[in-house]
C-alpha positions as CSV (number, residue, x, y, z in Angstrom):
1,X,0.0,0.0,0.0
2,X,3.0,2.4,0.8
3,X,4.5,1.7,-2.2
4,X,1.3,1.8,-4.8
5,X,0.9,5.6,-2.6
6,X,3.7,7.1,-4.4
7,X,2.0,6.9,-8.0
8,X,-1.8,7.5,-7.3
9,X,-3.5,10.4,-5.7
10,X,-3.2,10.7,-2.3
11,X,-6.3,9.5,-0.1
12,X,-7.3,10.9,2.8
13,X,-9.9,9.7,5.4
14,X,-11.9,13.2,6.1
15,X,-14.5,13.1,8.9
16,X,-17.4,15.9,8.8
17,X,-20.6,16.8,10.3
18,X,-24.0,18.5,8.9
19,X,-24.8,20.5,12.0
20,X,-22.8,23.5,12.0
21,X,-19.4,25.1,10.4
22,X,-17.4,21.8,9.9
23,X,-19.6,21.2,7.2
24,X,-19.0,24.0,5.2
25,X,-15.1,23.6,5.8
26,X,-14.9,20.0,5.2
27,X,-17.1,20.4,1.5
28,X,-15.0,23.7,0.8
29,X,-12.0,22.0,1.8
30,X,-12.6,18.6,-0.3
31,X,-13.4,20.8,-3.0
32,X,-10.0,22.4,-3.5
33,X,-8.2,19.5,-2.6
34,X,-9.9,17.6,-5.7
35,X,-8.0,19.5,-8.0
36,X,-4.6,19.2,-6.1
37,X,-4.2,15.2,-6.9
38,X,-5.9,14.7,-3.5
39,X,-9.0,11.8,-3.5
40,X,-10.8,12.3,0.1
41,X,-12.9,10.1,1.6
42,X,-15.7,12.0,3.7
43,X,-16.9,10.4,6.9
44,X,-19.7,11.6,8.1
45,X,-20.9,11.2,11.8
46,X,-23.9,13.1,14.0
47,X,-27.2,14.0,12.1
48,X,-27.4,13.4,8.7
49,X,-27.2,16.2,5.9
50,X,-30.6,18.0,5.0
51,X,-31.6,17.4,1.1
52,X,-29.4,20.6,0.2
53,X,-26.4,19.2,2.1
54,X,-26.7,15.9,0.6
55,X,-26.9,17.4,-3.2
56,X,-23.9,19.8,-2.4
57,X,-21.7,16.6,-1.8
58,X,-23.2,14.7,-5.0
59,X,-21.8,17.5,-6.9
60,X,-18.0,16.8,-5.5
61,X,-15.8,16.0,-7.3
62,X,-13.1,13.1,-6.7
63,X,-14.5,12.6,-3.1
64,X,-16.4,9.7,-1.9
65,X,-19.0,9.5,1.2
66,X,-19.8,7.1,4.1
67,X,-22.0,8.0,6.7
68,X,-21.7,6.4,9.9
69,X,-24.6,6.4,12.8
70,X,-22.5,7.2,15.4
71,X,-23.2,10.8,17.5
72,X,-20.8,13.5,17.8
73,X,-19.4,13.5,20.9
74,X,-21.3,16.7,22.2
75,X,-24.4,14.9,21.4
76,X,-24.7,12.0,24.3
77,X,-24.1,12.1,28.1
78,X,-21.6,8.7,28.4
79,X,-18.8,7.2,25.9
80,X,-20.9,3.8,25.1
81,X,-22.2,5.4,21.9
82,X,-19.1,6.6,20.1
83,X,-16.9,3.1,21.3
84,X,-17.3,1.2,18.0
85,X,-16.2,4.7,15.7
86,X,-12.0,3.5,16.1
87,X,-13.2,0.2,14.7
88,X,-15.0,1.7,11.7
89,X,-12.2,4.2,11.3
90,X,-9.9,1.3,11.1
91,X,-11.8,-0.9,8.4
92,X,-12.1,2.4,6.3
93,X,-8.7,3.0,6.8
94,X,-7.7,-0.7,5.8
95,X,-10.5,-0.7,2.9
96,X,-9.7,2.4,0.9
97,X,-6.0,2.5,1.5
98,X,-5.8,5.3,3.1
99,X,-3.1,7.5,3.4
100,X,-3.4,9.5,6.4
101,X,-6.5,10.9,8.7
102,X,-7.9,14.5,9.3
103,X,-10.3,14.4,11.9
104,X,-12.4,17.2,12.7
105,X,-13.0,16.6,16.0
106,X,-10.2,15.4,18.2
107,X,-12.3,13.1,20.1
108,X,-12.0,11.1,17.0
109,X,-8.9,10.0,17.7
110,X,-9.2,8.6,20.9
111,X,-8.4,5.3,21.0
112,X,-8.0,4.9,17.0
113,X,-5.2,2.6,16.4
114,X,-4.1,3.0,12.7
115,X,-0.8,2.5,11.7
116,X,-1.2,5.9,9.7
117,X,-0.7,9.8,10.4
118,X,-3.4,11.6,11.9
119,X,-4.4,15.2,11.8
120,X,-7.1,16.8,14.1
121,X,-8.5,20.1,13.8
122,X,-10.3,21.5,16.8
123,X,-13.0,23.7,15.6
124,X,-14.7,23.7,19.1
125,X,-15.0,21.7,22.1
126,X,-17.1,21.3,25.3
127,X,-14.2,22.4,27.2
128,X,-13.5,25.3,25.7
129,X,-17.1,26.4,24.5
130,X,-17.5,26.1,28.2
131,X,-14.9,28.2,29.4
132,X,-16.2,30.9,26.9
133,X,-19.7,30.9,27.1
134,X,-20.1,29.8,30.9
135,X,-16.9,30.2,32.5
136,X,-15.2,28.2,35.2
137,X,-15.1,24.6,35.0
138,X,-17.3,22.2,33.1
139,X,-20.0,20.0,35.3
140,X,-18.4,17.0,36.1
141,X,-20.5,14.6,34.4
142,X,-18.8,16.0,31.5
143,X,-15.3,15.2,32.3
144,X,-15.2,12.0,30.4
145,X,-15.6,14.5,27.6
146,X,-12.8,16.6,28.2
147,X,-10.7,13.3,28.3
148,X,-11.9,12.1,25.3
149,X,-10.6,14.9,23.8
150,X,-7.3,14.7,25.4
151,X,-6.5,11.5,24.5
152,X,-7.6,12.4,20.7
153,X,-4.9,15.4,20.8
154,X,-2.0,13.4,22.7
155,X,-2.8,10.6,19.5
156,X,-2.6,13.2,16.6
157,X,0.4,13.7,14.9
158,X,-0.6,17.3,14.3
159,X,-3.3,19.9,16.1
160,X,-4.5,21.9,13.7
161,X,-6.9,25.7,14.4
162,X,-8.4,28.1,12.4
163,X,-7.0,31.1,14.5
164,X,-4.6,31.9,17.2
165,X,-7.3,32.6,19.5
166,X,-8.4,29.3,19.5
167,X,-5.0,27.0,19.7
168,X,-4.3,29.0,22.7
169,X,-7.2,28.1,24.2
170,X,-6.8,24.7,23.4
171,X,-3.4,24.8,25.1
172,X,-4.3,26.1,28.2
173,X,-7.1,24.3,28.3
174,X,-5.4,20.8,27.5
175,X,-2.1,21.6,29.0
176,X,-0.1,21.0,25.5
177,X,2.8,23.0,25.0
178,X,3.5,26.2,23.6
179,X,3.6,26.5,19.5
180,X,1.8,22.6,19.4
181,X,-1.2,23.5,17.7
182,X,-0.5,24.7,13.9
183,X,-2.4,27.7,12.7
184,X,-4.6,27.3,9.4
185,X,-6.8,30.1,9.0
186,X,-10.4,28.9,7.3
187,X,-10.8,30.0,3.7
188,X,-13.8,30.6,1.7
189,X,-14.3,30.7,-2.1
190,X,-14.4,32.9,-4.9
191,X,-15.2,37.0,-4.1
192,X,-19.1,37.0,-3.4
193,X,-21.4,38.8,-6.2
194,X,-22.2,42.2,-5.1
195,X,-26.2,43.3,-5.5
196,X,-27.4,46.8,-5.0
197,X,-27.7,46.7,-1.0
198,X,-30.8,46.9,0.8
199,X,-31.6,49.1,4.1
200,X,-31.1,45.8,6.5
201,X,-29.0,44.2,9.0
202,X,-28.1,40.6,8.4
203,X,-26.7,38.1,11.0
204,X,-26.2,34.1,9.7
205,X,-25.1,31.2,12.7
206,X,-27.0,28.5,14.5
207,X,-29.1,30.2,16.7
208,X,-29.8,27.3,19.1
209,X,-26.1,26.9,20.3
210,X,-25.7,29.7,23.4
211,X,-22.5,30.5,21.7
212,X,-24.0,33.0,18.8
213,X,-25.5,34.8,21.7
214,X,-28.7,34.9,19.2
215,X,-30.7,36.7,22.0
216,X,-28.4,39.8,22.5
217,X,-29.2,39.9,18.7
218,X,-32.6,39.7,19.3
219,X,-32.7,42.1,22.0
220,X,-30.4,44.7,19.7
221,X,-32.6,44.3,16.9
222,X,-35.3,46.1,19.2
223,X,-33.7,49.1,19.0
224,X,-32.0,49.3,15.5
225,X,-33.3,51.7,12.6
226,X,-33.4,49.2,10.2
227,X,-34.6,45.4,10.0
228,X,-32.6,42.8,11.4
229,X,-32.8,39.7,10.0
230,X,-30.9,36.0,11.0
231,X,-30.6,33.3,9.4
232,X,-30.1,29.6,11.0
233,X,-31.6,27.5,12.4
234,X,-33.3,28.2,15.8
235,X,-33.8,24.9,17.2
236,X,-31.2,22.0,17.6
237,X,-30.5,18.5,17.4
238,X,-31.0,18.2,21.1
239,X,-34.1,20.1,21.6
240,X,-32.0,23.6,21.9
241,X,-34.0,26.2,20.8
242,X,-33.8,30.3,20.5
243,X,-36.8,32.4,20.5
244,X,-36.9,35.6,18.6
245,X,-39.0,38.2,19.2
246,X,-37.4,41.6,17.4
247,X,-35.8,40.2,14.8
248,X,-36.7,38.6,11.3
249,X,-36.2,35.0,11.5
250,X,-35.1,33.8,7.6
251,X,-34.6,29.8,9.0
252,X,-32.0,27.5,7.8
253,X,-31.2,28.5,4.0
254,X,-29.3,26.9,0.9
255,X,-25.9,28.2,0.6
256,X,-26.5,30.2,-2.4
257,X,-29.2,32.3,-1.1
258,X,-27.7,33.1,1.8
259,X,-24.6,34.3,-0.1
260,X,-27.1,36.1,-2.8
261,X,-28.8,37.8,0.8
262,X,-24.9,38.5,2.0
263,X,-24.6,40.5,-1.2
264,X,-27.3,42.9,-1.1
265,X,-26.3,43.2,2.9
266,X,-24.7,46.6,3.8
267,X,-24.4,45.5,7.8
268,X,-23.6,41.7,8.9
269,X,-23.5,41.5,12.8
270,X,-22.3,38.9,15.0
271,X,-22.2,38.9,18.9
272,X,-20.7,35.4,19.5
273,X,-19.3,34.2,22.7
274,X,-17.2,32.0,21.0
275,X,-16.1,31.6,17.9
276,X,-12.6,29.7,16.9
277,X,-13.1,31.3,13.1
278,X,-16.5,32.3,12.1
279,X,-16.5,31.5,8.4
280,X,-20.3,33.7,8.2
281,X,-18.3,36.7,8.9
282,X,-15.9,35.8,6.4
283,X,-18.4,34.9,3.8
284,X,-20.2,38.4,4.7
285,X,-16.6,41.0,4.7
286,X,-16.1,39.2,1.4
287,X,-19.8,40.5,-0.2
288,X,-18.5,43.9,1.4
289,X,-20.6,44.2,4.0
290,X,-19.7,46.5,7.3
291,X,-19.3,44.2,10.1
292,X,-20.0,44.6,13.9
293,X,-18.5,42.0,15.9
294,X,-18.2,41.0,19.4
295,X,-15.3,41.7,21.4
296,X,-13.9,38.4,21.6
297,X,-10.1,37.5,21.2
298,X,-10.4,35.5,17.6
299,X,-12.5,38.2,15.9
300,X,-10.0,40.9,17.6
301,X,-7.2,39.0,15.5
302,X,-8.9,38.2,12.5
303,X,-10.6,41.5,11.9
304,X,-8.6,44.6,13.7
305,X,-9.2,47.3,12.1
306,X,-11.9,46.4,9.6
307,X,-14.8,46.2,11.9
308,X,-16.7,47.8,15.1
309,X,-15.8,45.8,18.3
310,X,-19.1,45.6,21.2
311,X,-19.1,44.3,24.0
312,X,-21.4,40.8,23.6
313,X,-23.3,41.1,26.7
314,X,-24.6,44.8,26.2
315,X,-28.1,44.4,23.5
316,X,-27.7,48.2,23.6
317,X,-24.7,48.7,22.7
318,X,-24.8,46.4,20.0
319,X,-27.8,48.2,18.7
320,X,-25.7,51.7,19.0
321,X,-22.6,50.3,17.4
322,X,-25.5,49.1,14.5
323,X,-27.1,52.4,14.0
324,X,-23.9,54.6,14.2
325,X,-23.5,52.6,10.6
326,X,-26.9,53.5,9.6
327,X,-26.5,56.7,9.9
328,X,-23.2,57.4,8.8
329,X,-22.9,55.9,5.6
330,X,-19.2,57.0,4.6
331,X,-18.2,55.2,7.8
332,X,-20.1,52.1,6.9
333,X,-18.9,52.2,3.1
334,X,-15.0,52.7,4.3
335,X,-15.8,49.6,7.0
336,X,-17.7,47.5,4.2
337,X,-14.0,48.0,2.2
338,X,-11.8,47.3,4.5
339,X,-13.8,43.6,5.6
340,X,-13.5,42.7,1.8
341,X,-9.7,44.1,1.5
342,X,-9.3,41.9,4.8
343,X,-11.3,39.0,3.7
344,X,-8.4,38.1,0.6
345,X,-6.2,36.8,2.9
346,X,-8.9,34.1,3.8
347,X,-9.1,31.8,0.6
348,X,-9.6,28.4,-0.1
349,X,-6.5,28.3,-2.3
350,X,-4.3,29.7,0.9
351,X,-6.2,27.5,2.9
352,X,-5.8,24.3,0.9
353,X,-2.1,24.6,0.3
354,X,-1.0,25.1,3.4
355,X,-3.6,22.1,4.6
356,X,-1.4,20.1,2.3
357,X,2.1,21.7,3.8
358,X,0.6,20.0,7.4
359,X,-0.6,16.7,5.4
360,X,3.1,16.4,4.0
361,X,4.5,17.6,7.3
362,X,2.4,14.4,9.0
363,X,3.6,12.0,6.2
364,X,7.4,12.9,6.5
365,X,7.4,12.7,10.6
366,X,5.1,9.8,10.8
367,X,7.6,7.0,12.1
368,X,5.9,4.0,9.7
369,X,6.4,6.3,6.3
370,X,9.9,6.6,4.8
371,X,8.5,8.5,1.9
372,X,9.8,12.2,1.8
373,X,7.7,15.4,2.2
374,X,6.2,16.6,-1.1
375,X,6.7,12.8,-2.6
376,X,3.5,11.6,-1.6
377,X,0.9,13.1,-3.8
């Protein structure tokens, strides 16, 4: 198998999730890769994919799909349900001759023994969602979580996170060292059409998960000059649910109407508690929207200097921050430049090549692969 690696595509053993964020990375993602000599193999765990999500994978190109009924490890109370996922890994691994393993979620690793390198990306935890959007220490009838996770980060050969913010967090949360947790900003695609914009506020995220703070947006809207509108779903796979009563609720969308509503949006507002990336305020900075963002360490170091900064707790200030930009339009039009000028840092291209600088970087320090960095394509 090593050997017949050096003269095929390389495969990699992807997993992904319909729920929130990872989705739209891993698709994005497996897109670019396809045209890079990459063949990925997408493992799908948690709820399945709505009809949309299902005909947005159809349309992939040198990918394949499995979906396993096994939960996400946020979704049950005890480790019984996700025991039999190293097996399945394993016979995937075994059947598709696989060449290494991104996991996105480090949980996933627990326990896996392959005899292959393994990548993780953390694009959330309980442990640190809790630390943001609770504070202090987690109940402890979730501790088997947090060690879960642990053991899937000690296994990786490489930690991946979208943002600085984030791997820090994972390190002090986890106790790993300093610098072990590579940096790959999330990407998104080509720049976003750009419609004559509309006299409306626009916020995007899954509104039943505490961490978009949906009811500070709610609240805010109250007060704002124009409509505010959010988009996502409101209820969650756990009987979550967030109840608007201000704002405009829009539902769960297809991704090409929210990214034709993104371009006729001259404000996109997001008061998250915690967010590792945010790919919606990507997707909006890129249709040249003006963005106000909470005050939270990963959008201070993704977006300094091309947005307004609020406080995430304050509904009042984050309505004045919205209709200071309502009323001053050359502030909001000079803000709405300087997300997009921002936002063309954050590609897919970027994203995917260096993705495949950590892939190689696995490969070349994995002790059971003698086959040099760059070689294995």
């Amino acid at each position: 198998m090593l050997q017949s690696s050096v003269n095929r595509d390389r495969r990699v053993l992807m997993t992904i999730d319909a729920v929130g964020g990872v989705w739209r990375y891993g698709i994005d993602l497996c897109r670019t890769l396809a045209t890079k000599g990459t063949h990925v193999l997408v493992v799908g765990l948690g709820p399945e994919p709505s009809a949309a999500q299902w005909e947005e994978a159809r349309a992939l190109r040198n990918a394949d799909f499995v979906w396993l009924d096994i939960p996400l490890d946020w979704q049950v109370d005890e480790p019984g349900p996700l025991a039999s996922l190293p097996q399945w890994l394993g016979e995937l691994v075994h059947r598709w001759e696989i060449d290494l393993l991104h996991l996105n979620l480090p949980s996933q690793a627990a326990d896996l023994k392959v005899d292959r390198p393994i990548v993780v990306t953390s694009h959330s935890c309980r442990a640190t969602w809790w630390q943001a959007v609770r504070g202090g220490a987690m109940p402890a009838e979730w501790d088997w979580n947090r060690a879960y996770t642990a053991r899937g980060l000690q296994m990786a050969d490489l930690i991946v996170a979208p943002s600085y913010g984030h791997a820090a967090a994972l390190e002090r949360v986890y106790g790993l060292p300093p610098n072990a947790v590579r940096v790959v900003p999330n990407g998104t695609g080509a720049a976003r059409r750009i419609y004559r914009k509309a006299n409306l506020v626009l916020a995007a995220g899954r509104w039943w998960d505490d961490a978009k703070n949906g009811r500070a947006i709610d609240a805010a809207a109250e007060h704002v000059d124009w409509p505010v509108f959010m988009a996502g779903q409101l209820s969650g796979p756990d009987r979550q649910h967030c109840r608007l009563e201000h704002a405009c609720p829009l539902g769960d969308r297809r991704p090409d109407e929210i990214r034709r509503l993104m371009g006729r949006t001259p404000i996109f507002v997001s008061a998250s508690l915690f967010e590792p990336f945010g790919l919606a305020v990507l997707e909006a900075a890129m249709a040249e929207a003006a963005l106000v963002l909470s005050d939270i360490p990963t959008f201070r170091e993704l977006w300094h200097g091309a947005a307004l900064f609020v406080d995430p707790h304050d509904p009042q200030a984050l309505a004045e921050a919205i209709n200071r930009l309502v009323l001053d339009e050359t502030e909001r039009l000079a803000l709405a430049q300087a997300a997009r000028r921002r936002s063309e840092i954050y590609t897919l291209e970027a994203q995917s090549e260096r993705m495949l600088q950590v892939y190689d970087e696995a490969m070349s320090s994995h002790p059971s692969i003698a086959i040099p960095a760059g070689q294995c394509a």
